[in-house]
LUMDO-801204 format. One record per residue (C-alpha): x, y, z; residue in three letters; residue number from 1. Coordinates in Angstrom, 2 decimals. Layout:
<atoms>
X;Y;Z;Ala;NUM
...
</atoms>
This chain:
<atoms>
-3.89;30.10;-104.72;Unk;1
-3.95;26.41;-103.97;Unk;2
0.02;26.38;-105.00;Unk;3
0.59;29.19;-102.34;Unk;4
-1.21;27.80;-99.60;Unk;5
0.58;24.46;-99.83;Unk;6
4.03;26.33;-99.93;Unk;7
3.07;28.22;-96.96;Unk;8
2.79;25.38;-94.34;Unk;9
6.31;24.54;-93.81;Unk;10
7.03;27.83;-92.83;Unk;11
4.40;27.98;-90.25;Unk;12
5.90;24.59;-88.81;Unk;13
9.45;25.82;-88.66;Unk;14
8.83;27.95;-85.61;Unk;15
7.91;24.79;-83.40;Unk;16
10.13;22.94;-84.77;Unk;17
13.16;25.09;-83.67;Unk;18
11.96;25.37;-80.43;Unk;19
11.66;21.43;-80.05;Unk;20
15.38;21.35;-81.07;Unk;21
16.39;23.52;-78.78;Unk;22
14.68;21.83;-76.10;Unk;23
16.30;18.76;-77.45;Unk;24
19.02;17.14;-74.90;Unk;25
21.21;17.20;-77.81;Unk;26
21.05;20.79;-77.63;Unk;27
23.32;21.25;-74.64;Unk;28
26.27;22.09;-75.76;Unk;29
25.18;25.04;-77.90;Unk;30
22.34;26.30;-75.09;Unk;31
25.82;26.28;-72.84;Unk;32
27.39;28.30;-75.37;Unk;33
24.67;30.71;-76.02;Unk;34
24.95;31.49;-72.03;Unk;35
28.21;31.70;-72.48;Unk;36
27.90;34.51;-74.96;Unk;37
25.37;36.49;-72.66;Unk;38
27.46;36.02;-69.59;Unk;39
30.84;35.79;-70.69;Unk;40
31.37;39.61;-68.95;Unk;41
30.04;39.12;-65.39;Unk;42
31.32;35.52;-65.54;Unk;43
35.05;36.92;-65.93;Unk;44
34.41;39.31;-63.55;Unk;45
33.37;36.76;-60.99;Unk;46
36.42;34.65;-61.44;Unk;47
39.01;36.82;-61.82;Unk;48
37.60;38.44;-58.38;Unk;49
37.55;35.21;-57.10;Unk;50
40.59;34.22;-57.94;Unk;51
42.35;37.67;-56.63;Unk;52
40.69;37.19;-53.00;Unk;53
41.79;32.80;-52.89;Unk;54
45.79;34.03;-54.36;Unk;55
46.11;36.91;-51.20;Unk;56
44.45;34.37;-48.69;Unk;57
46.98;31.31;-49.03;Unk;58
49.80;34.02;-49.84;Unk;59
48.89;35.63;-46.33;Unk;60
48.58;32.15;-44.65;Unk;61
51.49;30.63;-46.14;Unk;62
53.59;33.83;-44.84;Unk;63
51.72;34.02;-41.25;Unk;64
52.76;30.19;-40.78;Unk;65
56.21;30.74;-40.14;Unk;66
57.66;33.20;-37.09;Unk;67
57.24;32.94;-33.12;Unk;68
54.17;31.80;-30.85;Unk;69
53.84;29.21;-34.08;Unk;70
51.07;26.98;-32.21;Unk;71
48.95;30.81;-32.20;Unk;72
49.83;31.50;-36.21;Unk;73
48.71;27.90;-37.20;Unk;74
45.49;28.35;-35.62;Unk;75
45.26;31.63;-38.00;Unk;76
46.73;29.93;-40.62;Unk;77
43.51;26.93;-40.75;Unk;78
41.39;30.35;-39.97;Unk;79
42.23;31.98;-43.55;Unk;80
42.19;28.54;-45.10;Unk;81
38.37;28.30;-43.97;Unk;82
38.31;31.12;-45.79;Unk;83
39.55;30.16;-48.54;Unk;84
36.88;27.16;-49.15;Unk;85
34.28;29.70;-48.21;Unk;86
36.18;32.13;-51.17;Unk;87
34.78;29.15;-53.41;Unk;88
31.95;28.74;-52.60;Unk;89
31.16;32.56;-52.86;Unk;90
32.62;32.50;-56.58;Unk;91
30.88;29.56;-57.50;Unk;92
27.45;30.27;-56.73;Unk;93
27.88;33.69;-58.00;Unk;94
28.87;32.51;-61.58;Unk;95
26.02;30.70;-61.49;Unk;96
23.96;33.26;-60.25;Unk;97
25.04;35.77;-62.73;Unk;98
23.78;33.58;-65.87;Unk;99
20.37;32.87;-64.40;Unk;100
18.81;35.66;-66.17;Unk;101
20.16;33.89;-69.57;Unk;102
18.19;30.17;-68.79;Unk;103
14.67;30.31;-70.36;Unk;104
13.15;28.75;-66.98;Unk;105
14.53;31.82;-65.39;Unk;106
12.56;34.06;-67.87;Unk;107
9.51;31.24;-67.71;Unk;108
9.36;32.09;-64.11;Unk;109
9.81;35.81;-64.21;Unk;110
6.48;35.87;-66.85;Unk;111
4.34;34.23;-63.67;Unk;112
5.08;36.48;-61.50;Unk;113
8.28;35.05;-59.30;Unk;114
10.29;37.76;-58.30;Unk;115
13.69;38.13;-58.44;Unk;116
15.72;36.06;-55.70;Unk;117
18.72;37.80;-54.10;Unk;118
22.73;36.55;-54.09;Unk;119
22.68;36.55;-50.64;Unk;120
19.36;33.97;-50.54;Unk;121
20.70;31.59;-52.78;Unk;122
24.32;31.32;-51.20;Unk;123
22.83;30.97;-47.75;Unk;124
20.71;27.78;-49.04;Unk;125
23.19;26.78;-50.93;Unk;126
26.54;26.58;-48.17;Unk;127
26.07;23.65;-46.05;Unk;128
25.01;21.14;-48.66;Unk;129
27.57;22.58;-51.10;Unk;130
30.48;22.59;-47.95;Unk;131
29.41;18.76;-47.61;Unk;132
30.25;18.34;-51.32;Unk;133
33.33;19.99;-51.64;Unk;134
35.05;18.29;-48.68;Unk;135
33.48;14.74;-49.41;Unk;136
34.48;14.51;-53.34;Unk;137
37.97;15.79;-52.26;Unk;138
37.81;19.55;-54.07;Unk;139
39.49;20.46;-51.26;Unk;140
42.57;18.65;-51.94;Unk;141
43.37;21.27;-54.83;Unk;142
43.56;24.39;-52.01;Unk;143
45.72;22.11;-50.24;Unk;144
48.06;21.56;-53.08;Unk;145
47.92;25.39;-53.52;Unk;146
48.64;26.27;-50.15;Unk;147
51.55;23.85;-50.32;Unk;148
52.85;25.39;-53.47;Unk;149
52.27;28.91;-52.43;Unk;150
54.48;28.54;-49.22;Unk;151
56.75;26.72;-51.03;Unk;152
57.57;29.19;-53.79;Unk;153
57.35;31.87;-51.32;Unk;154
60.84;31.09;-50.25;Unk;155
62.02;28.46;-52.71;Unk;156
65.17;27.73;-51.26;Unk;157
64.14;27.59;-47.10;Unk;158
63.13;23.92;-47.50;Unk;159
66.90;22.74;-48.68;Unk;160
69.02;25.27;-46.30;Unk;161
66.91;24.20;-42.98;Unk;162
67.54;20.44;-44.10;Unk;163
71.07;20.86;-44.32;Unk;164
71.02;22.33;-41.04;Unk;165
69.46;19.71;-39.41;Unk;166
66.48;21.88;-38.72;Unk;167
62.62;21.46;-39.22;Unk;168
61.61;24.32;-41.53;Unk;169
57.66;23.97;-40.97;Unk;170
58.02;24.71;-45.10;Unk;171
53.89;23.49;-46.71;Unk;172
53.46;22.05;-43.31;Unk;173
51.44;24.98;-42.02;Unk;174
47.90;22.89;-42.17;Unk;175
49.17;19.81;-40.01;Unk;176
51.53;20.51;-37.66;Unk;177
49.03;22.40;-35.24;Unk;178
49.19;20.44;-31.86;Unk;179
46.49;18.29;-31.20;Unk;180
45.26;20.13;-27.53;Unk;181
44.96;22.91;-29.69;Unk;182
43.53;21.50;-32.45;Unk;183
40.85;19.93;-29.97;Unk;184
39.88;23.28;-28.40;Unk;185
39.54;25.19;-31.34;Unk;186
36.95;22.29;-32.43;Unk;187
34.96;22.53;-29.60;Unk;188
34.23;26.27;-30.22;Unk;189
33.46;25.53;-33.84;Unk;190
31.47;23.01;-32.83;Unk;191
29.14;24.82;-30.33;Unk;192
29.32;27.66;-33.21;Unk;193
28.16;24.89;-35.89;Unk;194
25.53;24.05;-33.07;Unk;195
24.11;27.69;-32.56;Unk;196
24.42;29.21;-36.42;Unk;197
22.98;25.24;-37.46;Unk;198
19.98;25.51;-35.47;Unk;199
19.21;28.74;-36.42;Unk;200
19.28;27.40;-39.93;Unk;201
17.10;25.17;-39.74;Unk;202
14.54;27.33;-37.92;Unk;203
14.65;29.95;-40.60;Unk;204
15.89;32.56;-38.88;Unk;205
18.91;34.89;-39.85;Unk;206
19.94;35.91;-43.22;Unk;207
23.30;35.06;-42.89;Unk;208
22.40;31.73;-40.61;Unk;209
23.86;29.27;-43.17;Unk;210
26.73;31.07;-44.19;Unk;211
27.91;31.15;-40.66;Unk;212
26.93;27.44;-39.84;Unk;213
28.79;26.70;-42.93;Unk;214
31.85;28.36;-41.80;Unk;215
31.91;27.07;-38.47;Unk;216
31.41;23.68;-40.39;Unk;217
34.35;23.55;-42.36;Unk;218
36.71;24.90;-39.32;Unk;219
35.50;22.09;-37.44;Unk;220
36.56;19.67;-39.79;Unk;221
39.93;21.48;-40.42;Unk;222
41.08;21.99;-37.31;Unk;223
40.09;18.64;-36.40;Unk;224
42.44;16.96;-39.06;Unk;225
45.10;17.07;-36.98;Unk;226
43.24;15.92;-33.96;Unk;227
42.49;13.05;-35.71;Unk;228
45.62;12.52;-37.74;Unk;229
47.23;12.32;-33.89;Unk;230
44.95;9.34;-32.52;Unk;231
45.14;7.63;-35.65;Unk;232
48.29;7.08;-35.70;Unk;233
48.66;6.46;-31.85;Unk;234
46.09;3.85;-32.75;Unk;235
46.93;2.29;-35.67;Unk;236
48.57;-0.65;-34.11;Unk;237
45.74;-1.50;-31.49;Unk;238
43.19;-1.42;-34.40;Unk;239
44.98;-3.52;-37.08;Unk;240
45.43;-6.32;-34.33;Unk;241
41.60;-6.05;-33.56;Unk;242
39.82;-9.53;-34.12;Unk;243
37.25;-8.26;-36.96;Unk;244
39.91;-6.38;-38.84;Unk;245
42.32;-9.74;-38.61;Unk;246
39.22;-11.76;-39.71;Unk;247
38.46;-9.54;-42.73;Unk;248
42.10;-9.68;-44.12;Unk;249
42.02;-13.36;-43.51;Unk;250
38.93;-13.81;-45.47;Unk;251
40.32;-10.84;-48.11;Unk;252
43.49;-14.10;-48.15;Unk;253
41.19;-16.92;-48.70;Unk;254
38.92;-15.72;-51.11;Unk;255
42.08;-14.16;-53.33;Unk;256
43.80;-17.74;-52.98;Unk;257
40.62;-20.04;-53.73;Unk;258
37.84;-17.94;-55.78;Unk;259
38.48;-17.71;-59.51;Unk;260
39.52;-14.29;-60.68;Unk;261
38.73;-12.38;-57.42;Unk;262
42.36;-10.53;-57.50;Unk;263
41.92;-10.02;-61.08;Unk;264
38.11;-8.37;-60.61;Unk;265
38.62;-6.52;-58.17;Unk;266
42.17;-4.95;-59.05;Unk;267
40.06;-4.03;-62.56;Unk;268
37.55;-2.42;-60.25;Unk;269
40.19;-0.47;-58.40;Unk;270
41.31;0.65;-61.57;Unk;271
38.48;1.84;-63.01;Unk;272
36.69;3.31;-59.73;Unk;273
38.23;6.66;-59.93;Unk;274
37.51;7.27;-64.11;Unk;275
33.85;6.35;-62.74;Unk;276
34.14;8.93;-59.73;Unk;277
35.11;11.45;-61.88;Unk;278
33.06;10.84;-65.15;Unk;279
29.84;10.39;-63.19;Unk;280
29.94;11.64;-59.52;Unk;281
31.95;14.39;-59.88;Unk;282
29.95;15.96;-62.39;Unk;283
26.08;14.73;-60.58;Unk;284
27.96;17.25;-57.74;Unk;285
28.22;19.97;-59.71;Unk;286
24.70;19.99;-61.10;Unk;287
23.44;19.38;-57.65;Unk;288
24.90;23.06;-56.40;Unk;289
23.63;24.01;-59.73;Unk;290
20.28;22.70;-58.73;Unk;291
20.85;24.30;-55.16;Unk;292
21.89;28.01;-56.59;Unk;293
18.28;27.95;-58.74;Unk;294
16.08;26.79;-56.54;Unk;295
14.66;25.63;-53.16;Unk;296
15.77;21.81;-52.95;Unk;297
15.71;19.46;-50.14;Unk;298
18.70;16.69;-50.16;Unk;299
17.26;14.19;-47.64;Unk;300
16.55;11.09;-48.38;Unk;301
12.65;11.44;-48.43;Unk;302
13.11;14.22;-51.47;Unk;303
15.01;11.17;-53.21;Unk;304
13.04;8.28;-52.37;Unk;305
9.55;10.13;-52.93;Unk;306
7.38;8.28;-55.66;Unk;307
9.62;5.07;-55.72;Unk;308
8.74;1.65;-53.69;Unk;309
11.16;2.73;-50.87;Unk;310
8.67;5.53;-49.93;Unk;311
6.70;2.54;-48.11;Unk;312
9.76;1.06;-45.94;Unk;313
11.11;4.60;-44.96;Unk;314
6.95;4.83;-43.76;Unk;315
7.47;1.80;-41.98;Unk;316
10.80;3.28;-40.15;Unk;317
9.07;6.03;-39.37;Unk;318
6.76;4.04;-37.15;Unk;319
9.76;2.48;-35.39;Unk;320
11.71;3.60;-32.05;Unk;321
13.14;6.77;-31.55;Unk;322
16.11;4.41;-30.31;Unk;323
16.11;2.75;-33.84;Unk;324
15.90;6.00;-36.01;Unk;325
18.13;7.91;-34.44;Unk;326
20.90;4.84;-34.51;Unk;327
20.10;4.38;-37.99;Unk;328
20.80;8.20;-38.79;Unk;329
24.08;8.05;-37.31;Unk;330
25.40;4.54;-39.13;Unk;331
24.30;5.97;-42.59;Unk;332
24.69;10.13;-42.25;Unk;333
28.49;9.80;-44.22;Unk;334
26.49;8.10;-46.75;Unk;335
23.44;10.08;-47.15;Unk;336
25.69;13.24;-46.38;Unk;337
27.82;11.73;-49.43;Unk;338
25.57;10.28;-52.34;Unk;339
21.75;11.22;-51.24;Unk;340
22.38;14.65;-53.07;Unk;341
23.72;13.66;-55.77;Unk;342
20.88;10.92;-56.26;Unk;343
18.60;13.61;-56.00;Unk;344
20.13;15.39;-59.20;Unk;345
19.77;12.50;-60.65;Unk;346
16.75;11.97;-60.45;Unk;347
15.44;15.57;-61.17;Unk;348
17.81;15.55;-64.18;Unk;349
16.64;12.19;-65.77;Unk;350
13.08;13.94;-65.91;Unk;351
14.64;16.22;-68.66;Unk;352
15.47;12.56;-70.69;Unk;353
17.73;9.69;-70.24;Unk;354
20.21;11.45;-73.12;Unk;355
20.81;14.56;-71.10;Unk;356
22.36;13.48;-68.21;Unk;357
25.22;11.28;-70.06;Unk;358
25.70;14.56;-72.71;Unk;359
26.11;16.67;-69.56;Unk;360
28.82;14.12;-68.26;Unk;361
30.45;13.16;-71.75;Unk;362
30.83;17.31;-71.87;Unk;363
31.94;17.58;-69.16;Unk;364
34.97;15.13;-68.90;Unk;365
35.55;16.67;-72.62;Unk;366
36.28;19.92;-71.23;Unk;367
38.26;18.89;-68.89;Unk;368
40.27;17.22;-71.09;Unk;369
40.44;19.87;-73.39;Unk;370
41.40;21.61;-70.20;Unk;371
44.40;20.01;-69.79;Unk;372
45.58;19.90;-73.28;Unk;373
44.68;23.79;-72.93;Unk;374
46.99;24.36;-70.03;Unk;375
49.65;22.23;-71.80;Unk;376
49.72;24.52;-75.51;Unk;377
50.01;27.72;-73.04;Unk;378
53.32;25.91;-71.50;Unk;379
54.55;25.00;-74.85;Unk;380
54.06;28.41;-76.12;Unk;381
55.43;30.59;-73.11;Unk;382
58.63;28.18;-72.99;Unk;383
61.88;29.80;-72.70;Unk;384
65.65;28.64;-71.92;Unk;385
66.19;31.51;-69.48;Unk;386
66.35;30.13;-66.27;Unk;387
62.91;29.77;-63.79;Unk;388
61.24;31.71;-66.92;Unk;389
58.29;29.33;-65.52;Unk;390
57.97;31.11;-62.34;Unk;391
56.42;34.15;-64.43;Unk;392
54.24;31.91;-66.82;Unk;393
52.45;29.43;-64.41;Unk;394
50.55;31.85;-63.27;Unk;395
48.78;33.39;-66.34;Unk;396
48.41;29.91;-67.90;Unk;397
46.95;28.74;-65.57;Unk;398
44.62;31.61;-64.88;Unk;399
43.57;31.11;-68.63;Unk;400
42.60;27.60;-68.33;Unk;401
41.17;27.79;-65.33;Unk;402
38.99;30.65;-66.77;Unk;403
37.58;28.88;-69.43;Unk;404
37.30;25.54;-67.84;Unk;405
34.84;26.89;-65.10;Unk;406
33.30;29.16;-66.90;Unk;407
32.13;26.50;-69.65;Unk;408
31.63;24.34;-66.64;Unk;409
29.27;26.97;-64.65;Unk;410
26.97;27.46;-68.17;Unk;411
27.16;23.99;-69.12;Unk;412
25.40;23.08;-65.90;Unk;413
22.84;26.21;-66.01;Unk;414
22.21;24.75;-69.25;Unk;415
21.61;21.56;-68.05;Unk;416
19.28;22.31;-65.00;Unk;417
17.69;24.78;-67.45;Unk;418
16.41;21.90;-69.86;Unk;419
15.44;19.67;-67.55;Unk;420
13.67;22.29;-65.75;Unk;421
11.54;23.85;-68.63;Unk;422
11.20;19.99;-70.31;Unk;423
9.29;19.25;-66.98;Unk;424
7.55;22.40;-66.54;Unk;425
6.29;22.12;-70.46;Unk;426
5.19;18.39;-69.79;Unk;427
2.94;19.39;-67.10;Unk;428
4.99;17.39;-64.26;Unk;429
5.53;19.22;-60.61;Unk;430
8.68;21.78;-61.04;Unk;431
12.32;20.82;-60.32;Unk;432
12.71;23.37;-57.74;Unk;433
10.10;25.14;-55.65;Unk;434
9.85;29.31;-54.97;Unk;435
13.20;30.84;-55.10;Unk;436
12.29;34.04;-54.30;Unk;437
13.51;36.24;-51.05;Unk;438
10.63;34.71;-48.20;Unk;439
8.16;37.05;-46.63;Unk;440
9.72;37.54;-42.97;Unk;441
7.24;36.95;-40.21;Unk;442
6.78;40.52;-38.47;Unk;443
8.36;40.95;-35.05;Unk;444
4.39;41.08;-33.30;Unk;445
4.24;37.83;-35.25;Unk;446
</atoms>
């Protein structure tokens, strides 16, 4: 009996010790491909549909920018490519969304008694913090380069004939060539629609409040581009003869010609700037709409700061003049608007363990990688000597890659928010996220 007993206690250890591996940070790229194997259905689904409603949105702008009243189809044209951003964002938070069920905080929180948040909630939470993020890191630069390339293979050979003929074909130029009068009034109706759906926001009220603020948002910046582009370059002169920006190069000058290694530093620093952008920052954005699609999260600065030594000074701010504050807020909102969030995931992902943030990003840059290399193989295979064979292969290669790319991106951040999450929760620290359920509306006698 004594033989049996002793033979029996491993097995009565092996339990727990499964569950501490897969609560391991090591773990993350098989808990991302166990969601993947639950979700991979809804997760196609999602994409494809997304991808479906972004392809007839730049075809139909890149068509509608060319014709008569052009100033009148431009200002459609930056209308449908609003909508086009706002296409993403839809997609993206509903990939997410669709794998929730799969994360074991999800089912942690569904044993206490949270109920089950709708689509709608979490993409109206998530839209102005995740609009911020896409136009800030650049994402938008990629439905720029697919507008471009969409009106451009739409008539291939337009750009070349109107050149020869001496005449401007308005070919990929359909997001900056809207006049700048126009460009101004159409911002200030965005504007006093960012104002009205922004406020509204913030008080709670209206289910589709954010949504709409978010829209308004991104046509504000949009249409403004070419505003902007317009009194840039009227100004460019003035400003680069300005005393302070003839002082800086100056000093930029001395320092290069009498400081040791200064050109040397910081032309290594330029180099490597953008594999650190898009190793670190780019992926600390992702998690943070991840963070935003499962739960309530606040991205100002006193969410980030909260429990550190700057806590104190921002309560010493506080006590300053309204004067002071509100000057402050306006010198550092690109900043905060920039890196506060993604400080904030940061932070709530280093709870889960030093290791999982740095596996979420080595993963990540992997798969993109692999991406590539992905995308490349499809190209090699579909190759063919008949002529513009590519025309009819882009397309579907780089639908596939695409596919798996953000689908393994969507779980592997799930998988990620969903260890850090249930690592906290299990260590008896305050939750990541707060309630994420749909919020009792006050009653109209209220």
């Amino acid at each position: 009996m004594s033989g049996t007993s002793a033979l029996a206690a491993p097995r009565q250890d092996a339990a727990p010790r499964r569950a501490s591996w897969a609560l391991s940070p090591y773990a993350l790229p098989l808990n991302a491909l166990r969601i993947l194997a639950k979700c991979a259905l809804p997760l196609i689904l999602w994409f494809s549909a997304g991808r479906l409603v972004r392809w007839a949105l730049l075809l139909l702008a890149a068509t509608i920018s060319h014709g008569s009243w052009y100033q009148a189809r431009l200002v459609v044209v930056m209308f449908l490519f609003t909508l086009v951003v706002m296409t993403s964002l839809a997609t993206t938070v509903g990939m997410l969304y669709v794998v929730r069920e799969a994360l074991l905080e999800t089912q942690a929180r569904r044993a206490g008694g949270e109920a089950k948040e709708s689509l709608l909630n979490a993409l109206n939470r998530t839209a102005l913090v995740f609009a911020g993020i896409y136009t800030t890191w650049g994402f938008v630069k990629d439905d720029v380069r697919a507008f471009m390339n969409m009106d451009l293979l739409r008539a291939p050979t337009q750009l070349f004939d109107d050149a020869v003929k001496g005449e401007h074909s308005g070919v990929m130029a359909g997001l900056i060539s809207l006049d700048p009068k126009v460009s101004l009034v159409t911002m200030a109706v965005a504007y006093l629609a960012k104002l009205y759906f922004g406020r509204r926001h913030e008080a709670g009220n209206g289910r589709f409040s954010g949504i709409m603020a978010t829209f308004a948002e991104l046509a504000f910046a949009f249409y403004g581009l070419n505003a902007l582009a317009a009194a840039v370059g009227a100004r460019s002169d003035w400003i680069g003869g300005r005393a302070a920006v003839a002082a800086w190069h100056d000093f930029a000058a001395k320092a290069e010609a009498s400081v040791p290694g200064w050109q040397e530093f910081w032309g290594w620093v330029g180099e490597i700037w953008p594999y650190v952008i898009d190793a670190l920052a780019v992926p600390l954005a992702w998690l943070t709409v991840g963070i935003l699609v499962y739960g309530a999260y606040a991205e100002d600065t006193q969410t980030t700061i909260r429990g550190t030594r700057l806590e104190q000074a921002a309560v010493h701010l506080e006590r300053t003049h309204d004067w002071t504050r509100r000057a402050l807020a306006k010198l550092s909102a690109g900043w905060t608007a920039r890196w506060i969030p993604l400080l904030n995931s940061l932070r709530l992902t280093a709870r889960g363990g030093a290791p999982l943030f740095g596996l979420f990003a080595l993963c990540y840059v992997g798969l993109h990688i692999g991406g590539d290399y992905l995308g490349r193989a499809g190209d090699y295979l579909l190759a063919s000597d008949t002529p513009y064979f590519w025309l009819v292969t882009v397309e579907p290669v780089g639908y596939v890659k695409d596919l798996v790319v953000t689908a393994v991106t969507m779980c592997l951040v799930a998988a990620t928010f969903d260890l850090a999450a249930t690592r906290s929760r299990l260590e008896g620290r305050a939750p990541l996220t707060g309630e994420t359920s749909e919020p009792d509306r006050p009653s109209p006698s209220s």
